[in-house]
NUNUNU-599390 format. One line per 10 residues: number of its first residue (from 0); for each residue x, y, z of N, C-alpha, C. Coordinates in steps of 0.001 Angstrom, whole numbers, plus 500000, padded with zeros to 6 digits. Atoms other than C-alpha are relative to their C-alpha. Layout:
// NUNUNU-599390
NUM = X:Y:Z:X:Y:Z:X:Y:Z  ...
//
This chain:
// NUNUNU-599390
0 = 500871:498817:500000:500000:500000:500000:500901:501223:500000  498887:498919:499948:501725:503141:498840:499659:501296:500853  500538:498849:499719:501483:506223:501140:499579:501245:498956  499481:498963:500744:501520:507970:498321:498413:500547:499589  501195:500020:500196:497686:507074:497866:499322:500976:500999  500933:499259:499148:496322:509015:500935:500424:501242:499717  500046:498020:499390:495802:512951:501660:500525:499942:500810  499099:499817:498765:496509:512488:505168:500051:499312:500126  498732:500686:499298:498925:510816:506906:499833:500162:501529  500433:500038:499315:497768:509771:510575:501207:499554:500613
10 = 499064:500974:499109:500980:508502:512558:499712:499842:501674  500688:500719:498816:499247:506808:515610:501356:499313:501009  499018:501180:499535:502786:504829:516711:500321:500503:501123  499785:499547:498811:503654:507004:519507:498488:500623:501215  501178:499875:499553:499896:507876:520524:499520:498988:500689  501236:501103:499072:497794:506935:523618:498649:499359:499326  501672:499737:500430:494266:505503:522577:499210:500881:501263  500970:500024:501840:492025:506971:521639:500474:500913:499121  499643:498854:500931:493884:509658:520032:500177:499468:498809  500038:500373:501348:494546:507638:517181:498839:500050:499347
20 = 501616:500294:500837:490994:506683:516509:499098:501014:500499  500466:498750:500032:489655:510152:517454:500403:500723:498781  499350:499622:500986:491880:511171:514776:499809:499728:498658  500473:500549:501744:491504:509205:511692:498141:500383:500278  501182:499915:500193:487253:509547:512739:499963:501765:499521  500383:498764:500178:487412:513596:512738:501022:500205:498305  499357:500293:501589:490034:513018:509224:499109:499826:499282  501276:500899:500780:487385:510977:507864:498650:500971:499782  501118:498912:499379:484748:513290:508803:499814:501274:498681  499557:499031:500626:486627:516345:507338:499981:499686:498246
30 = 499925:500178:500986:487279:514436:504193:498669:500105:498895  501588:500262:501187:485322:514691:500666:500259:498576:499226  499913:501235:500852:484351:511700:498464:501590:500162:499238  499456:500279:500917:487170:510330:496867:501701:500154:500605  499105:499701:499210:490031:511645:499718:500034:498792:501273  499604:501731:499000:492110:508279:501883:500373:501034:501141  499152:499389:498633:492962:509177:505494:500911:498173:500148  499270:501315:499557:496019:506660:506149:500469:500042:501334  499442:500634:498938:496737:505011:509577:500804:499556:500427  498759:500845:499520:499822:503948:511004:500108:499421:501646
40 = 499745:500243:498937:499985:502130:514138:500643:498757:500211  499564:500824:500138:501491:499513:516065:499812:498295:500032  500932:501145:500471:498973:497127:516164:498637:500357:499299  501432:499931:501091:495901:496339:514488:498526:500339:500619  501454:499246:499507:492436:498463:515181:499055:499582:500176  501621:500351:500218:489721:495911:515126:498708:500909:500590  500825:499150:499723:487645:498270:517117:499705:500639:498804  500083:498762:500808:488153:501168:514670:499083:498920:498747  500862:500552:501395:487160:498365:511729:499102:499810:500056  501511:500134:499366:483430:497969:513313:499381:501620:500163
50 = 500675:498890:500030:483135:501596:513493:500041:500684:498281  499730:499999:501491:484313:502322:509642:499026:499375:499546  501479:500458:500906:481621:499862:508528:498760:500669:500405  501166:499587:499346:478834:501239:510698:499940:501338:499134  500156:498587:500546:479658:504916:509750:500181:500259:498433  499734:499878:500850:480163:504014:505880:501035:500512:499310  498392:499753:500774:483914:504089:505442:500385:498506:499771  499365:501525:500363:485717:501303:503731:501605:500150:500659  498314:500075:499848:489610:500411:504486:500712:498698:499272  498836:500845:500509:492761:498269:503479:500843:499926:501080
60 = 499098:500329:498484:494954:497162:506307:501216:499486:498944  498392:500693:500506:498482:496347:505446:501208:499695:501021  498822:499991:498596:501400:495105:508131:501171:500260:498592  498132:500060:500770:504809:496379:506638:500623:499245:500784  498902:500804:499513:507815:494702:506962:500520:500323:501526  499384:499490:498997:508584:496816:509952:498916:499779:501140  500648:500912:498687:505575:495089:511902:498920:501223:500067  501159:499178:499985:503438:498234:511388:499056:499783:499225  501623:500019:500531:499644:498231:510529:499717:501740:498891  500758:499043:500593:498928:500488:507919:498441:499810:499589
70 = 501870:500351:500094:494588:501127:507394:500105:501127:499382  500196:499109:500952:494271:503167:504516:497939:500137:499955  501444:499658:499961:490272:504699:504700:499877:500993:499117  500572:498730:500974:487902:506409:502907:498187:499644:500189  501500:500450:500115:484217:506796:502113:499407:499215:499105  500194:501077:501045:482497:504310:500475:499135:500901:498501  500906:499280:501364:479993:506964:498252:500037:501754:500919  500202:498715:499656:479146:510560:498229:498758:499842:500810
//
């Protein structure tokens, strides 16, 4: 997954929760159709992925080599 795809760039790795997932939701929020908010943390969000479906965002999860979770989001429609 290339960062190269998102708008913003969320780096969660040094963040308490919930700031991460306060973060990507008000990103998400802010965003218009067609704009990724990407995620970086150091584990994986299942929470956050139950709230993304509910509120009509899709994602892509990816672990890099370096053991990080990237969750690339967006909205599913206008």
């Amino acid at each position: 997954m290339s960062q190269t795809k998102a708008n913003k760039i969320i780096d969660g790795r040094g963040l308490e929760p919930p700031e991460p997932f306060v973060l990507t939701m008000d990103a998400l929020n802010a965003s218009s159709y067609g704009e990724k908010v990407l995620l970086l943390l150091p584990r994986e969000p299942y929470p956050l992925y139950q709230t993304l479906d509910v509120n009509g965002f899709s994602h892509q999860t990816r672990r890099a080599p370096d053991g990080t979770f990237e969750i690339l989001c967006w909205q599913n429609s206008e």
